[in-house]
Structure formats: C-alpha cells, structure tokens
N, C-alpha and C positions, 0 to 999 in steps of 0.2 A: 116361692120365688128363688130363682138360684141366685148368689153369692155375684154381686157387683164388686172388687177389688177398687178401692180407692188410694189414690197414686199423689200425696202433699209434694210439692215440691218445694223447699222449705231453706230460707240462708238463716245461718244464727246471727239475731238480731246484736250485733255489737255496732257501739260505738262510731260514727266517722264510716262505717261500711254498711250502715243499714238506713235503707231509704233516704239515701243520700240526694233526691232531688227535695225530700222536703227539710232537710238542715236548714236552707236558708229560712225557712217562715218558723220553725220550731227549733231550730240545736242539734248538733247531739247527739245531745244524751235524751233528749225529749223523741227525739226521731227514733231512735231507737227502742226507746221505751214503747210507741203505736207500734214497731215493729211488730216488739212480742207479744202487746195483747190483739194484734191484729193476726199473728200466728195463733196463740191459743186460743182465739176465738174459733179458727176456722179447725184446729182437731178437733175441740168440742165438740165441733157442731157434726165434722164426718165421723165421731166416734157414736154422737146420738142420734146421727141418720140409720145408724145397723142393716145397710146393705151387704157388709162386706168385711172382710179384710180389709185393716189400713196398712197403708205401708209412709214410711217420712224417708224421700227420698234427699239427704241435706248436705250443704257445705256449709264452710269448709272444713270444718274438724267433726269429723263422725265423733273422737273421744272425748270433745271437749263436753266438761260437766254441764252443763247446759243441758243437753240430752239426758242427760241420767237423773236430771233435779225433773225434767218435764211435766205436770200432773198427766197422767194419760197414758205416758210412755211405755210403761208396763202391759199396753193394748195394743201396742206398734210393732212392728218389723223396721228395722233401722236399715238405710243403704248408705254408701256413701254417691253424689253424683256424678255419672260419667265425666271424663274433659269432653271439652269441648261446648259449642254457643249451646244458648238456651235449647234448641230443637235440637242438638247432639243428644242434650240431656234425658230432653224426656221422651226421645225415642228409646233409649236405653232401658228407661222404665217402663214406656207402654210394651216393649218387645217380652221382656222381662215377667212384670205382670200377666200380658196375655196365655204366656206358658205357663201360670198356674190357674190360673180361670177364662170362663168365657168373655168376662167382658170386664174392662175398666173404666171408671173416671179419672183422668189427671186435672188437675187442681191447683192452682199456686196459694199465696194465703194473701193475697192482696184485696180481697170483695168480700166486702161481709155482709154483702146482699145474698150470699150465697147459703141459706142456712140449711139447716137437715132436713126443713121440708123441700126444699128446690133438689137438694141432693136425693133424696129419695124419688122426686119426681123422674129428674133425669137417670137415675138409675134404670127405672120400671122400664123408661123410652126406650131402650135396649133390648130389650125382651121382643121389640117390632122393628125397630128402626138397626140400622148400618155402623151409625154414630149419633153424638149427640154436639151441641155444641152452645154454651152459656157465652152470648154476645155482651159484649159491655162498649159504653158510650164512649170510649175513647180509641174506637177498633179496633180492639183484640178481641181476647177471650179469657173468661174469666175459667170455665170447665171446656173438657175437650172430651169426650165417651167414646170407645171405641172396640167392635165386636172381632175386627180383625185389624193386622198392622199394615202400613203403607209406610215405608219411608216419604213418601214426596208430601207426606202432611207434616214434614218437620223437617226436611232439607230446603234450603234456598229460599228462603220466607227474610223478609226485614224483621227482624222482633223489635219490637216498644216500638214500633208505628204501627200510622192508624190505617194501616193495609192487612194487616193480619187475618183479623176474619174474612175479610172476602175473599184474600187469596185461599185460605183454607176453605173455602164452600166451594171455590172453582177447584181446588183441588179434588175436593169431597167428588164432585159434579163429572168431573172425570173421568175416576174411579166407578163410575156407575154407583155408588152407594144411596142409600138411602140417611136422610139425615134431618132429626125433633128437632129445633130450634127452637132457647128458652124466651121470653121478651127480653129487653136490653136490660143489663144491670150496672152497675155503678164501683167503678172499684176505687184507691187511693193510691195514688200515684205524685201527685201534682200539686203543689200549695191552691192551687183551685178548688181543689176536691175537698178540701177541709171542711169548709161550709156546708156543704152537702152533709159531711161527717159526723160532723156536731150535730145535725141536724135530725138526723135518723138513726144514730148510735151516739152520743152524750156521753155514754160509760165507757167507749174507747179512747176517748180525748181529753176529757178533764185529767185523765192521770199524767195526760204528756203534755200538761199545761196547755 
C-alpha cells in the first residue's frame, strides 16, 4: 500500500486559549488539560494507524517546549501554520503535503472517534476514490483525504458552522471528484458534547475533572 501522509493540525493546548468554548462548564486549566489529552490521543492513534508519514502542522509557537516534551514527537515533521483562517491553513498543508506524496489525510485533534482503525480505513479509500471525508454531527468534518488539491475545498466555506460538510461535498460534487464518506462521528467542541465524552472515553475527562 503506498504511503497516506497525515497532515495534524494541532494549537498548543494553553491556558485561557485552548477550547475556550468549554471554559465555562470545565475552567481553564481543566479545558486545557482535555485539550492535550484530546491532542495526544489523536497522534497516537495517527502514529498507530502507520499509513504514512505524520506531519503536526501547529500554532502558535513551533519553539515552544511543548513540542520538544511531546511523546511521539521524535516520529513527526513539525511546520509551523500558515496565516490566515482555518482553510488558508490547511490548504497550505494539503498543497504542501501532496508535493511529497500521492495522497493525504488532514485532521484536526478534536474527535476521538477517529482512531487508527478509521484512519487506516480512510486512508485505503484513497487508493479508489478522489477524496475522502469523516462527517461528524455537528457539520463539519472531522478528516478531509485528498488525492489532488482544489483551493475551492478550503476558500470561502464558514468554519465552526454546521454548513461545512455539505458545502465541501457540493464543492467535492463540482469538481467531478469521487468521494468515501465515513458514518457520522462525534467530535468536542461544545459543553454538550461532554456527556457523550464521558461516555465513550472516561480516560479523557476524569483528568480535566
């Protein structure tokens, strides 16, 4: 199977800047804390999916020790993020990525539904299909695959609304591409999503109270 590049796109979980929509139900420093194990969960799991190359594409401090403390890191390609919004960003990346391989996954670390069996599934997808794309319940997307690059899968989209994925399928739809689509998965975002959280990962949240 040839080499799927997987593309983290990844903020350092501090304080007051990380997952700032759930401070109010957790803190923090508790917020930030699901940050990180909600990030090391998801290299883990694309370092034990072994499709590919990983790459951590992160803000805002490539030098801050964070990175260099990482378990894992030693297995990573470090970038720093383009400026600009979220889809400046990981157009950067997927452009970037696709010039060293056929095909990538981009990723964020927010679903930890997404583990290295699903990552290896959608990898394979690839091998037939255009792109790929892991849909979650709150419409976006949790993975994005992609065999070649289009700007218009990552210009002019609303990000963190619930229009994302479907504007990227019409976009996909467009492009004449072909495109696997995963069942729906569950990310955290939202003091709603907690429960769910607790629910089906326990060892993410007991530590962030």
């Amino acid at each position: 199977m040839k080499p799927v590049r997987i593309l983290i796109m990844a903020k350092e979980p501090r304080p007051g800047l990380a997952k700032t929509r759930l401070i109010p139900a957790l803190g923090e420093e508790n917020a930030a804390t699901l940050a990180d194990r909600l990030f090391q969960r998801t290299l883990q799991q694309a370092l034990a999916a072994n499709v590919g190359p990983v790459e951590l594409h992160i803000t805002p401090d490539r030098d801050a020790p964070y990175w260099r403390e990482l378990p894992g890191a030693e297995r990573c390609t470090f970038f720093s993020q383009a400026e600009g919004d979220l889809g400046a960003r990981m157009a950067a990346a997927a452009r970037n990525g696709l010039a060293q391989e056929e095909a990538v996954l981009i990723i964020g670390t927010d679903c930890p539904d997404l583990d290295a069996n699903q990552l290896r599934t959608m990898a394979q997808s690839l091998h037939s299909y255009d792109c790929c794309l892991c849909p979650v319940t709150d419409g976006g997307y949790a993975l994005l695959g992609l065999r070649h690059f289009s700007d218009t899968l990552f210009t002019d989209i609303p990000w963190s609304t619930a229009d994302v994925a479907q504007i990227t399928r019409d976009r996909v739809n467009a492009l004449g591409w072909t495109c696997y689509e995963s069942d729906y998965l569950h990310d955290v975002d939202e003091p709603g999503d907690l429960q769910r959280l607790t629910e089906n990962h326990p060892e993410l949240v007991s530590p962030a109270g």
